[in-house]
C-alpha positions in Angstrom: 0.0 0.0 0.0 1.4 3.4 -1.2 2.0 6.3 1.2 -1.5 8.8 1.9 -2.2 11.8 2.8 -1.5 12.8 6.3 1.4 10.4 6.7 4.8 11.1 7.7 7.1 10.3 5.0 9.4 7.9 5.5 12.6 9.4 6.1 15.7 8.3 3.4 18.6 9.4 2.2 19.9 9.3 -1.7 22.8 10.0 -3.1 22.9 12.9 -5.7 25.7 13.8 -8.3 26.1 17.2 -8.1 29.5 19.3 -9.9 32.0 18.3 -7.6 31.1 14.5 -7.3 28.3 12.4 -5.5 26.6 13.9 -2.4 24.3 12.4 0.1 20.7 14.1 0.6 18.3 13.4 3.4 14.5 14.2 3.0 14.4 15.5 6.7 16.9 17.7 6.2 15.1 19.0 3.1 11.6 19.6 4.4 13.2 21.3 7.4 14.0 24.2 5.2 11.1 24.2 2.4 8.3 22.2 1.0 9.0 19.3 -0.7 7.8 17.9 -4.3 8.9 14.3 -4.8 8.8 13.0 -8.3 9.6 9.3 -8.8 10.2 8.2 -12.4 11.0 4.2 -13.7 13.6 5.1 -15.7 16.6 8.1 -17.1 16.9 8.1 -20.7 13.1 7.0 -21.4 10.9 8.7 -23.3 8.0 9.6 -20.9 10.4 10.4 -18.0 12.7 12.8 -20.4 9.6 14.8 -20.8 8.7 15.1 -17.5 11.7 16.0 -15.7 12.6 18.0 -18.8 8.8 19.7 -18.5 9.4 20.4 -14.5 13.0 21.5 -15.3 11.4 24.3 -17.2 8.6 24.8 -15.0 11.0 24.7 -12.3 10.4 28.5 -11.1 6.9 28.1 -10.5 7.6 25.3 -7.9 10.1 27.8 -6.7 7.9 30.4 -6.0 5.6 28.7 -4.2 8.7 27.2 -1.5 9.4 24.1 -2.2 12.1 22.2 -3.7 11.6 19.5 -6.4 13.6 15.9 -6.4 13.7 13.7 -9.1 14.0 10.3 -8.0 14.6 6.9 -10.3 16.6 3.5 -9.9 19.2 4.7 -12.0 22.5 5.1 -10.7 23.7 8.6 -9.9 26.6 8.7 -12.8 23.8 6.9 -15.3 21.5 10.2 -13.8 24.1 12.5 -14.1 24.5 12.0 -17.9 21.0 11.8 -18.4 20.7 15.2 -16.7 23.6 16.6 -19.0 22.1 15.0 -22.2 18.8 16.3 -21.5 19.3 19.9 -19.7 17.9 19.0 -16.6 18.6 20.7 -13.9 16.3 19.6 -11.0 18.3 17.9 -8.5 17.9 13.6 -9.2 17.8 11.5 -6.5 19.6 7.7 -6.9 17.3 4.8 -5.6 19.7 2.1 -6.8 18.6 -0.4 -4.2 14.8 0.8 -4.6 14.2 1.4 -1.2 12.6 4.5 -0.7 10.1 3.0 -4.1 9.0 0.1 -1.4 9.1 2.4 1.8 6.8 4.7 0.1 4.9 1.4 -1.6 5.2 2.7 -5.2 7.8 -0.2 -6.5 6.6 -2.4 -9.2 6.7 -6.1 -9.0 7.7 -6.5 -12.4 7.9 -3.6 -14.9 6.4 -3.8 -18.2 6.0 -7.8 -18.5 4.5 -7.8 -21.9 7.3 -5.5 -23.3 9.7 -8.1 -21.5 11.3 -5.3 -19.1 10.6 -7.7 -16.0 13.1 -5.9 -13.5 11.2 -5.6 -10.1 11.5 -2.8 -7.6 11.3 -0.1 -10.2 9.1 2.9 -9.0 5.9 3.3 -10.5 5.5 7.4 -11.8 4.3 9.2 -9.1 4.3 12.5 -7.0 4.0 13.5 -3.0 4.1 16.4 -1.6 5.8 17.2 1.9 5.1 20.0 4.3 7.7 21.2 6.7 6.4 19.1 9.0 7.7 16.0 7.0 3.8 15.1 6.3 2.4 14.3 3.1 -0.1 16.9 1.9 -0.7 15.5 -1.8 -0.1 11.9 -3.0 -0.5 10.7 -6.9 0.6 6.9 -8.0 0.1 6.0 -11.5 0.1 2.5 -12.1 0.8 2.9 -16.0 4.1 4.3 -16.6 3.1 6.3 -19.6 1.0 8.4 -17.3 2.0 11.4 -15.8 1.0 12.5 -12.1 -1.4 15.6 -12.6 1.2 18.6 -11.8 -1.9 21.3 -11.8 -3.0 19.3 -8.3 0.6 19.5 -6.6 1.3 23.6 -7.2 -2.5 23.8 -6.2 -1.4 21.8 -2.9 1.7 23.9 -2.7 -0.3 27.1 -2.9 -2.3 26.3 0.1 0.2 25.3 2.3 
């Protein structure tokens, strides 16, 4: 069962690649100073996923605006994320879930991905968006369970703005 609104967020932290090398981010720590939108995606270098961190990347001032802080979070490795990021101009920060568990703390992991396409790698994260107050408690919570389908980005600023 995937994480609801009104409670806590499980706690984690990911590694990121930032310029001078990999770095180690921890959601408390995060929502302690701002609001925070979590964005989990299946895959870097995929079509749908390009588009949306690509689409938040340029939307990324809006987000701003209304104090929070956007992650990016996929199973990928953080050097595989980092040339993603590069390839694709985007600049949101991308969080690594290499061992998938934040996907099963937050109950969002697939148990196999895309069977009838033959991509039957378990734990992936299924496409999906929370959003945590300062308090470290979920305020909005989208899982889509088809990975072509984006979260609905119009609910999360409208979340944002009323926090």
């Amino acid at each position: 069962m995937s994480i609801k609104v009104g409670d806590q967020a499980p706690d984690f932290t990911l590694v990121t690649l930032a310029e001078d090398g990999p770095q180690l981010v921890k959601l408390s720590d995060e929502y302690a100073k701002s609001n925070v939108v979590l964005v989990f995606v299946p895959a870097a270098f995929t079509g749908v996923c390009t588009t949306e961190l690509c689409d938040l990347t340029s939307g990324l001032s809006a987000y701003e605006e209304l104090g929070a802080k956007v992650f990016g979070i996929s199973g990928d490795s953080p050097f595989a994320q980092g040339e993603w990021a590069k390839k694709e101009g985007i600049t949101i920060p991308l969080l690594s879930d290499y061992e998938h568990k934040v996907a099963e703390a937050y109950g969002i992991a697939y148990t196999s991905f895309l069977p009838e396409k033959n991509l039957i790698f378990g734990g992936v994260a299924k496409r999906s968006a929370f959003v945590i107050d300062k308090n470290g408690v979920v305020q909005y919570a989208e899982v889509q369970e088809h990975p072509k389908d984006l979260p609905d980005f119009e609910k999360v600023k409208e979340t944002l703005k009323g926090l």
